[in-house]
C-alpha positions in Angstrom: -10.6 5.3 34.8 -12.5 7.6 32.3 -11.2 5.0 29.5 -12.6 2.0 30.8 -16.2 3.3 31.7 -16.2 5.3 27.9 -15.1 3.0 25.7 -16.3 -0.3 27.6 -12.7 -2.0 27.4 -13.7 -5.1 30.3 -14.6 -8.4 29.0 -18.7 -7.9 29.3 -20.2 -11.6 30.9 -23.5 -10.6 31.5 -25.4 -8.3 28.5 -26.8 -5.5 31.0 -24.6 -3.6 33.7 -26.3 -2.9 37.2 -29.1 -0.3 37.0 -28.2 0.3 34.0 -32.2 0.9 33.2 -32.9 2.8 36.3 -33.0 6.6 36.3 -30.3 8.9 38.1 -33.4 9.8 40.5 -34.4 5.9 41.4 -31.2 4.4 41.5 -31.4 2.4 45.4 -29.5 4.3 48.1 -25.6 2.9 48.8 -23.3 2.8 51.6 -20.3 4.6 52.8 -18.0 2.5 52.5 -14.0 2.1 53.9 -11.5 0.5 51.6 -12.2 2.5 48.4 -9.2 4.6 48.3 -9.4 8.6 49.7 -10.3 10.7 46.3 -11.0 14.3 47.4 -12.3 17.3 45.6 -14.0 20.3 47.2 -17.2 20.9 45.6 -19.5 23.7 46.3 -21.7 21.8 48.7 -23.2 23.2 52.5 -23.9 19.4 53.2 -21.1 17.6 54.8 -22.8 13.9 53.9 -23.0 15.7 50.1 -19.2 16.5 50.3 -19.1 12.9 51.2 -20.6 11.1 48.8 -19.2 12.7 46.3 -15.8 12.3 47.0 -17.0 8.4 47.3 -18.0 8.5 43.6 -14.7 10.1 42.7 -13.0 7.4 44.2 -15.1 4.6 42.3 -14.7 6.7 39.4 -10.8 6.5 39.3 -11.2 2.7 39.5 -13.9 2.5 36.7 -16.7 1.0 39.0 -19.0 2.9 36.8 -22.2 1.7 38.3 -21.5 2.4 42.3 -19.8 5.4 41.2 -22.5 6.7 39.4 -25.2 5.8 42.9 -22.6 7.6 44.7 -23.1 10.5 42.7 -27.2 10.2 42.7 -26.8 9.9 46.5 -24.9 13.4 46.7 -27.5 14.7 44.4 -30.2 13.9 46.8 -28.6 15.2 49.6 -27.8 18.5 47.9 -30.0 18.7 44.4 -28.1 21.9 43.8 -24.8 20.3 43.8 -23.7 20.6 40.3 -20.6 18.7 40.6 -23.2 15.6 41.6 -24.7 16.0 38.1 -21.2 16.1 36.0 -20.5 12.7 38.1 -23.9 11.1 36.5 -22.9 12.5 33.2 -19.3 10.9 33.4 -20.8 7.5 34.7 -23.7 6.7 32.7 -22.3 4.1 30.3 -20.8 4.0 26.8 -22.8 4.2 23.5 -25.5 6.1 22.1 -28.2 3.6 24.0 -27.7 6.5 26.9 -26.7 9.4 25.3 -30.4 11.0 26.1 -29.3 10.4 29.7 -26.2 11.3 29.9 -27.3 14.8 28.1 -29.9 15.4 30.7 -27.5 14.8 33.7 -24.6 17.3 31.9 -27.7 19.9 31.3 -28.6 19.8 35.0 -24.7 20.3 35.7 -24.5 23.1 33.3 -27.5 24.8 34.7 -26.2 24.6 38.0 -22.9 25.8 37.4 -23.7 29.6 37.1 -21.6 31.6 40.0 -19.4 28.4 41.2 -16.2 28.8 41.3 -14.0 28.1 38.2 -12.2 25.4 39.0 -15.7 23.8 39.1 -17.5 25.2 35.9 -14.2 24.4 34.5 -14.6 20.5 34.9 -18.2 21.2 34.0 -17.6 22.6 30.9 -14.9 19.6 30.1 -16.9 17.1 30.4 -20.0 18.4 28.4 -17.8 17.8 25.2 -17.8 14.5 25.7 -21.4 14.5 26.4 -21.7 16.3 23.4 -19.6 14.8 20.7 -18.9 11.5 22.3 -15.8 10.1 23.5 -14.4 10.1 19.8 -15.5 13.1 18.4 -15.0 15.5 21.6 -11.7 13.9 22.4 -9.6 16.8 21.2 -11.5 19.2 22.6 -11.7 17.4 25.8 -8.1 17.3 26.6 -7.7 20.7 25.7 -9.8 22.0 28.1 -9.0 19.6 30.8 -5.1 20.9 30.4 -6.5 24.0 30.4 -7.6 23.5 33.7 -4.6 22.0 34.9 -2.5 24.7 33.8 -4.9 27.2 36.0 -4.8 24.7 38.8 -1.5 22.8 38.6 -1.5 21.0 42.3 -5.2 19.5 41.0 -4.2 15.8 41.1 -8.2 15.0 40.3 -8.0 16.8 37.3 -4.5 15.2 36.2 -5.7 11.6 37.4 -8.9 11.9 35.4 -7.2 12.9 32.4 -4.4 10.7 32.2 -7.1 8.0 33.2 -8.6 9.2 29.6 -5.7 9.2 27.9 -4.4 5.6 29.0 -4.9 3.8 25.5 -2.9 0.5 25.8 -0.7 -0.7 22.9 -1.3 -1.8 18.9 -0.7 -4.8 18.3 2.8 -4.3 17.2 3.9 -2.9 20.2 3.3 0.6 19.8 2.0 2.5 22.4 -1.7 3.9 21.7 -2.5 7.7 21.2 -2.2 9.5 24.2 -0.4 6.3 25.9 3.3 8.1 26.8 1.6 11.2 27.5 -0.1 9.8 30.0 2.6 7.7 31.5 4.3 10.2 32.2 1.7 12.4 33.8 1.0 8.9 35.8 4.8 8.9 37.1 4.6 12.7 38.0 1.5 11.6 40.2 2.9 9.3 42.0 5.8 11.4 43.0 3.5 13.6 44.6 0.6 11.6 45.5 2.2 8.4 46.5 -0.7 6.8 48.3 -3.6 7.6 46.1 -5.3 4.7 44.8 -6.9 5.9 41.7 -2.6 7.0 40.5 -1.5 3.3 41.6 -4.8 1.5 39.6 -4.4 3.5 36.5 -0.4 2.9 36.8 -1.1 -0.6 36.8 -3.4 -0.6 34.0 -1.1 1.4 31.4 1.9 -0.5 32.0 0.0 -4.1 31.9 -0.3 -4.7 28.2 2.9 -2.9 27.5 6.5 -5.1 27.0 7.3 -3.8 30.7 4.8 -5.0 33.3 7.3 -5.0 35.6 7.5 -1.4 36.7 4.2 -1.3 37.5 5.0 -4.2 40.4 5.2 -2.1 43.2 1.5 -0.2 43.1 0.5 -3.9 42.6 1.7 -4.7 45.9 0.4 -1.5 47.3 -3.3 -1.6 45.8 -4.4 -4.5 48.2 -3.7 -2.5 51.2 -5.1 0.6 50.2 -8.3 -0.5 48.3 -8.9 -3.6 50.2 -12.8 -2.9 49.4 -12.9 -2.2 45.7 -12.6 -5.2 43.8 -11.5 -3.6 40.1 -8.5 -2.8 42.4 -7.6 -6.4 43.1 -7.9 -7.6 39.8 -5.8 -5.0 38.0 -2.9 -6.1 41.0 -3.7 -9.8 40.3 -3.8 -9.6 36.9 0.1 -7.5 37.0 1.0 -10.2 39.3 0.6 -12.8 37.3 1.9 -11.7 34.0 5.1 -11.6 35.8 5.1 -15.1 36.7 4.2 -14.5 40.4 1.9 -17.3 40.9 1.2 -17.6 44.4 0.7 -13.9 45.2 -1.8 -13.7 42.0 -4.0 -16.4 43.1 -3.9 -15.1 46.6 -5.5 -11.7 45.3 -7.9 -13.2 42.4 -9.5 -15.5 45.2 -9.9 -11.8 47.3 -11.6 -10.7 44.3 -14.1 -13.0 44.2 -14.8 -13.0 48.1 -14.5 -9.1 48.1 -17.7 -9.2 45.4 -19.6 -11.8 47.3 -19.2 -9.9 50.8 -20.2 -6.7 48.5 -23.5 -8.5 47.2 -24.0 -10.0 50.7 -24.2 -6.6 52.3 -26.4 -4.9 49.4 -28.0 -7.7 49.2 -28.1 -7.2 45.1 -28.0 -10.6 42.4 -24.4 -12.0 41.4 -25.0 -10.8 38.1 -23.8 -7.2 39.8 -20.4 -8.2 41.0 -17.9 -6.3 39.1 -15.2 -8.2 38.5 -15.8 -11.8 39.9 -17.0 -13.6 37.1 -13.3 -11.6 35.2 -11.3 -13.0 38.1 -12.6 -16.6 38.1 -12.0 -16.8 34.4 -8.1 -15.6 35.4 -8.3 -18.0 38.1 -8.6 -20.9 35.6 -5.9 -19.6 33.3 -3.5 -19.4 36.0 -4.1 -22.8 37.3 -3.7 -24.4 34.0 -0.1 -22.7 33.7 0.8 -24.0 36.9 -0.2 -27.3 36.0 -3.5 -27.9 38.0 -5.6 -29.3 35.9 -8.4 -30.0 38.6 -8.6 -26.6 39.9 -8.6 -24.9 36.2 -12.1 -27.4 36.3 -12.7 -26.2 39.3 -12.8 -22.7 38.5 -14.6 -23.1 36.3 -17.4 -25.0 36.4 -17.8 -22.5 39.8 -18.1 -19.5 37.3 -20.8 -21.6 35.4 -22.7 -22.3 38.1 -22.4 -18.4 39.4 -23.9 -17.7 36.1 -26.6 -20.5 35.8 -27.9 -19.0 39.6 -27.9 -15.4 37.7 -30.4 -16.2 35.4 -28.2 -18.3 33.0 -28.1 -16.0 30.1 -26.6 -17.4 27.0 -24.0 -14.6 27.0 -22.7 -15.6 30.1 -23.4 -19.0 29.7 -21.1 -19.0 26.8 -18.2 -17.7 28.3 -18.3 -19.8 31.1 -18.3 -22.5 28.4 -15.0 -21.4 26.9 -13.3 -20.9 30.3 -13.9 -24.9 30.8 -12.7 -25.3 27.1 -10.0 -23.5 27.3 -8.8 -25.2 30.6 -9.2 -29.0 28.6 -7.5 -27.5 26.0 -4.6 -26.2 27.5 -3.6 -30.0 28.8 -4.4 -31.7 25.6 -7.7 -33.5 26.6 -9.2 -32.7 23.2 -12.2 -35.3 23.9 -13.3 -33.4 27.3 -13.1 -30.2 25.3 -15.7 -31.8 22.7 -17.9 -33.0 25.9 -18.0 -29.4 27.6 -22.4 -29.1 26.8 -23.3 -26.1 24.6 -26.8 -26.0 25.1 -28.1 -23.2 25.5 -32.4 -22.5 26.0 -34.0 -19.7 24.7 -33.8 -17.3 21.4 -30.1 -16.5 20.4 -28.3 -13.6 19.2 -26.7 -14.4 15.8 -23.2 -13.5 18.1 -24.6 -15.9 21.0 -25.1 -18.7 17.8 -21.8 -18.2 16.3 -19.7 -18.6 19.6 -21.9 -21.8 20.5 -21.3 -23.3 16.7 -17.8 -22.3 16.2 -16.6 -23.7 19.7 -18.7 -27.2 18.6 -16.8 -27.4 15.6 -13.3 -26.4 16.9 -13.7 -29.0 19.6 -14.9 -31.6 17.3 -12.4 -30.6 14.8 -9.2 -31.2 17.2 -10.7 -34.4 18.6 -10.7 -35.6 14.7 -7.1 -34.3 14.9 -6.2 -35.8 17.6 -7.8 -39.3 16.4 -6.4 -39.2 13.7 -9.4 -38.3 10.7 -7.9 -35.5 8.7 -10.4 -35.5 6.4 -13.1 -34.6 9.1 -10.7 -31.8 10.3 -10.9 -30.2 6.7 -14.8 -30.4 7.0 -14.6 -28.9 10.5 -12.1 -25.9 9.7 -14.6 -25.6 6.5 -17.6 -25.0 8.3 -16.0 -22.3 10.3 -14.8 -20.4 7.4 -18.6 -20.6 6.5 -19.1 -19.6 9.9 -17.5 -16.5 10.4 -17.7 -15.0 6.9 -21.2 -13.3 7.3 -20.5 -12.8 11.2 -18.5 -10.2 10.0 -20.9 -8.4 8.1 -23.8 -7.9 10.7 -23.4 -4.2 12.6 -21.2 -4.0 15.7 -23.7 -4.4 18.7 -23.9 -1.4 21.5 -23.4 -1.5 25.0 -22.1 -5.3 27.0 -24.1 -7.4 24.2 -21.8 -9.8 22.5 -20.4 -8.1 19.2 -20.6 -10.3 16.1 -18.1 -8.7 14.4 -15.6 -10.0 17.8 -17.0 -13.2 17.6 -16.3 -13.3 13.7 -12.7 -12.6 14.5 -12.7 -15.2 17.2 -14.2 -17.5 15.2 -11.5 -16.9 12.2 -9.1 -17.3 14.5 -9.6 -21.0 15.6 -10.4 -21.8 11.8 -6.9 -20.6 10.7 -5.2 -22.0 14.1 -6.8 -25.8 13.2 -5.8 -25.5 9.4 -2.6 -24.5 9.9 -2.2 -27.6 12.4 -4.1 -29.5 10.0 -1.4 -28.7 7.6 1.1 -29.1 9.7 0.1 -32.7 10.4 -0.3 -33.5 6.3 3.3 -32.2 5.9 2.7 -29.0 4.1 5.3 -26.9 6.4 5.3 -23.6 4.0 1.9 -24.2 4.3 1.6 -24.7 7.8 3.7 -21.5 8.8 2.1 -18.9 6.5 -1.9 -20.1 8.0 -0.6 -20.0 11.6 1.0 -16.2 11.3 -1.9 -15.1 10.1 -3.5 -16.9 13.2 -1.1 -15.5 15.2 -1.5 -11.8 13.6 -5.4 -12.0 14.0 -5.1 -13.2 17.9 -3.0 -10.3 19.0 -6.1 -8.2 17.0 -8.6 -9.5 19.1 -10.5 -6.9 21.4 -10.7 -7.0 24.8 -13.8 -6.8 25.7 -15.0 -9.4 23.1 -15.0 -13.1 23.7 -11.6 -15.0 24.5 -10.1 -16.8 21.9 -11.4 -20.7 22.6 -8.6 -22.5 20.9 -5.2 -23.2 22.0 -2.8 -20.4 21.5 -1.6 -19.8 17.5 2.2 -19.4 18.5 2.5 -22.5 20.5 0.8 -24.6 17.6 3.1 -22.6 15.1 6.5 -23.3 17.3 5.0 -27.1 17.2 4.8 -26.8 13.4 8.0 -25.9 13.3 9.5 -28.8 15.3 7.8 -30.9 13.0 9.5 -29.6 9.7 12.7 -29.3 11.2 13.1 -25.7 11.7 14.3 -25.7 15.0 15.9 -23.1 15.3 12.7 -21.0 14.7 10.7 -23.0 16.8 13.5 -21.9 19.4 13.3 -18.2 18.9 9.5 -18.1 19.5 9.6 -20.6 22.6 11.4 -17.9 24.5 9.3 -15.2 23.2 6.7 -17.2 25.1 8.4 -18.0 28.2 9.1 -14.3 27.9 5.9 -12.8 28.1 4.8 -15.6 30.4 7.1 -16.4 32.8 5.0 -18.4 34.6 3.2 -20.6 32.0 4.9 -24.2 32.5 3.4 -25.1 29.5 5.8 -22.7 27.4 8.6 -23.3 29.5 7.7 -27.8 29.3 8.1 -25.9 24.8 11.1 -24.7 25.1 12.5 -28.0 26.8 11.1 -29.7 24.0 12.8 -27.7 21.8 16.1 -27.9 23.1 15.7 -31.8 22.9 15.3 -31.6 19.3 18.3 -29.3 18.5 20.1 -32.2 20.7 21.1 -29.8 23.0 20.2 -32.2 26.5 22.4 -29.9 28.9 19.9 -27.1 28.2 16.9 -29.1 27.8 17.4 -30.8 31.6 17.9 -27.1 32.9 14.6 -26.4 31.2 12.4 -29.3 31.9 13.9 -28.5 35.8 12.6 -25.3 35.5 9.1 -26.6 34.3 9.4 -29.2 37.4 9.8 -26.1 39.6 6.8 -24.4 38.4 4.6 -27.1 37.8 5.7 -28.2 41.7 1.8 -28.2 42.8 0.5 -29.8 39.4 -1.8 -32.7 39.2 0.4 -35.9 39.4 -1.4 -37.9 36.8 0.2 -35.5 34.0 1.9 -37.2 31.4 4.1 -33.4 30.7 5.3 -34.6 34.4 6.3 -37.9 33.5 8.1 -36.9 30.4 10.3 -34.1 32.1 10.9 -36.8 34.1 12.0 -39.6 32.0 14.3 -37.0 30.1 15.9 -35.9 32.8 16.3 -39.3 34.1 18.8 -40.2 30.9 16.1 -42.0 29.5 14.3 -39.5 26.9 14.5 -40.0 23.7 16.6 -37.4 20.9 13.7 -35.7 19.1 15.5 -33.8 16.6 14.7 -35.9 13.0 17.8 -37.5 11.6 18.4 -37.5 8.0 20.1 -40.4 6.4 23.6 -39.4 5.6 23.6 -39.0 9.4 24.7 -41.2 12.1 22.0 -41.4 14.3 22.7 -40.8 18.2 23.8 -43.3 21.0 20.9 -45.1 22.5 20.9 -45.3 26.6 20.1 -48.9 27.4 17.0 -48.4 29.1 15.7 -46.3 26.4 11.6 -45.8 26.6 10.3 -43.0 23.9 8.9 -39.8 25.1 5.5 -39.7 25.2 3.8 -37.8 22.5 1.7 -34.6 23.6 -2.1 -35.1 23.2 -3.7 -32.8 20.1 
């Protein structure tokens, strides 16, 4: 989609994209390929192969595989050099930012000059697309969708034209829920398309990819069934069905496709024989692959996972960049199960001259990780040094210019950084007794992770709504704690640590009928976890009749009966 290869939205692993340095003229010659979808526009071409390869890079283009779609487009050039609809493909391709803006100018120029006596459908896209080259994706925007609707008022039974604007349009959603500019608009040019067009990829990808973020993934569940079978080839495909899948809580089928992701990009590489640094989206998938096993309770395979996608990047080079993020994907998966003391061990050390973004994510994910293993010992004092040193930390992160093209941001890492600060004061807090305390530094934490872009680095610490519904528990406000347990389980149906929360939480409001239905349901999902869990063997004891009442008993009160084989419920690491 036009938004994703403008405005750069994917999580960026490595610093450079594939050929991103190499002319239009010397980019290496592709393949045809089957399993890309079945885009089709007539272009003014005599060539057949021409025709061809360009309705290949139409097809990539839909599915914002910016760098094969744009060797597609070189290849129909060179086929047919007059083919102006090649050059306006190069134009559309060549990358965000104002690093290529030279480039992309030359490509529209060509297209321009070319266009003279096509027909007007053509000089018509032309034309649309040269005020983005001109102005930018910001500053042409307006004009942009004018003329595209102008086009598709001329030419209504275009569905190019209508797939490549709503595909621009698609905006996701603010952080309160509303949708972004343009969002509805296109939704509802999306729904019209796949009335009509029912099995064209490019209208089931972008389908998938406005309704993901939005608070109702679930229409979008049938074009993420369909986009396996008709884009087995293209990879971004996959992921946008896997990632659909498993936001609503279907494990097993998300897994399935995420692993075809990665072994869809490594038979890609095999055949072009090309570094793993230029897999689209497997290092993205592996990173989901570790996420969905820690929901599901397998600790192993999150480590699995990986320490796979570190050593995918270590045989790429081993940039920092990448390095990094691999770092936080083994993090994140310690993390997520409490091992605060594994999370400290994950190594951060990293060879050659840093970015001051590449230093900040390395330092702030050494002191987090010390800082909750202080926590989790028991040195508060040590904590307030560690959440200290990150507010140092992030403060002039912030004030260093936003970086251009895949390079990690500072500013991102700033707010990523500011994030885990808040996130381990506000549990600091917590643990000291200050509850007002406590909740006012976790919103914010809360407010600032939902704020956090895409394509910057994921947040490394443990999620700020959990620790806040914990924080609540702990000052007795459990009613609270239960309205934003199910906000969790919610959004992620299939996370068995929110659903293990809202057990929890039901035990302390002493309400065990709902609690044993709850830690059942965790059972249920966590069916192929690890054994050696302790979450397994306290849904167990509770449901058992042996739990303990969690819910704090003031003195006037009588406390509850005792079952005779009473053994406490184990306390939850961090």
């Amino acid at each position: 989609m036009l938004s994703r290869l403008l405005r750069n939205d994917e999580p960026s692993v490595y610093v450079q994209a594939a050929w991103e340095d190499v002319a239009d003229e010397a980019l290496p010659r592709p393949r045809l390929r089957e399993g890309l979808g079945a885009s089709h526009l007539k272009v003014s071409t005599r060539v057949p192969l021409a025709q061809a390869w360009f309705d290949q890079g139409l097809s990539l283009l839909h599915l914002g595989w910016g760098s094969e779609a744009r060797r597609a487009f070189a290849e129909a050039a060179r086929h047919d050099p007059e083919l102006a609809m090649a050059w306006w493909g190069l134009a559309l391709t060549r990358g965000p930012g104002a690093r290529f803006a030279a480039a992309r100018a030359e490509a529209m120029a060509r297209a321009l000059a070319l266009s003279e006596g096509l027909p007007d459908l053509e000089q018509r896209y032309i034309v649309a697309a040269s005020l983005l080259s001109d102005k930018g994706p910001a500053n042409g925007r307006h004009a942009f969708i004018r003329e595209m609707e102008s086009l598709i008022d001329r030419y209504p039974e275009d569905v190019e034209a209508k797939l490549l604007l709503a595909g621009f349009l698609v905006d996701g959603y603010e952080p309160d829920g509303r949708p972004g500019q343009g969002q509805p608009y296109a939704q509802a040019m999306l729904r019209d398309l796949m009335r009509t067009s029912p099995d064209h990829v490019g209208v089931h990808y972008a389908w998938v990819c406005a309704t993901l973020p939005s608070s109702r993934p679930e229409a979008a569940h049938e074009s993420a069934l369909r986009l396996p079978k008709l884009a087995p080839g293209a990879s971004p495909a996959l992921l946008a069905s896997g990632r659909l899948l498993s936001r609503l809580g279907e494990t097993d089928a998300a897994y399935r496709v995420l692993e075809a992701v990665v072994e869809t990009d490594d038979a890609y590489l095999a055949a072009e024989s090309l570094p793993a640094s230029f897999a689209p989206c497997a290092e993205l998938a592996m990173r989901l692959l570790s996420q969905g096993c820690a929901e599901a309770g397998q600790y192993s395979d999150a480590q699995t996972w990986a320490r796979r996608l570190r050593q995918r990047v270590e045989s790429a080079g081993g940039e920092p960049q990448a390095l990094l993020f691999a770092a936080s994907t083994l993090v994140s998966a310690h993390l997520r199960f409490g091992f605060c003391r594994a999370a400290a061990d994950v190594p951060l050390e990293l060879s050659g001259e840093l970015t001051a973004a590449e230093r900040g994510l390395r330092d702030g994910m050494r002191l987090y990780t010390r800082g909750i293993n202080a926590m989790d010992a028991g040195r508060l004092s040590e904590v307030e040094r560690a959440c200290d040193a990150l507010a140092l930390l992030h403060a002039p992160l912030s004030e260093l210019r936003r970086a251009e093209g895949r390079q990690l941001c500072p500013r991102d890492v700033a707010r990523v950084v500011e994030v885990a600060e808040q996130e381990l004061r506000g549990a600091l807090e917590s643990r000291r007794g200050d509850g007002g305390r406590a909740e006012a530094t976790l919103v914010r934490a809360w407010r600032m992770e939902r704020r956090l872009r895409t394509a910057g680095p994921s947040a490394f610490s443990r999620p700020a709504r959990e620790t806040l519904a914990r924080a609540r528990l702990r000052g007795e406000r459990e009613q609270k704690a239960l309205e934003l347990a199910r906000a969790l389980v919610e959004e992620r149906p299939a996370c068995g640590h929110y659903r293990l929360l809202l057990a929890e939480t039901h035990v302390a409001m002493g309400e065990r009928v709902l609690a044993v239905q709850d830690f059942e349901r965790f059972l249920e999902r966590w069916r192929d976890a690890d054994e050696h869990l302790p979450e397994l063997r306290r849904a167990r004891t509770y449901i058992s009749g042996r739990g303990r009442i969690l819910r704090l008993v003031h003195t006037a009160e009588a406390p509850p009966p005792v079952p005779p084989d009473f053994r406490p419920l184990e306390k939850v690491s961090c």
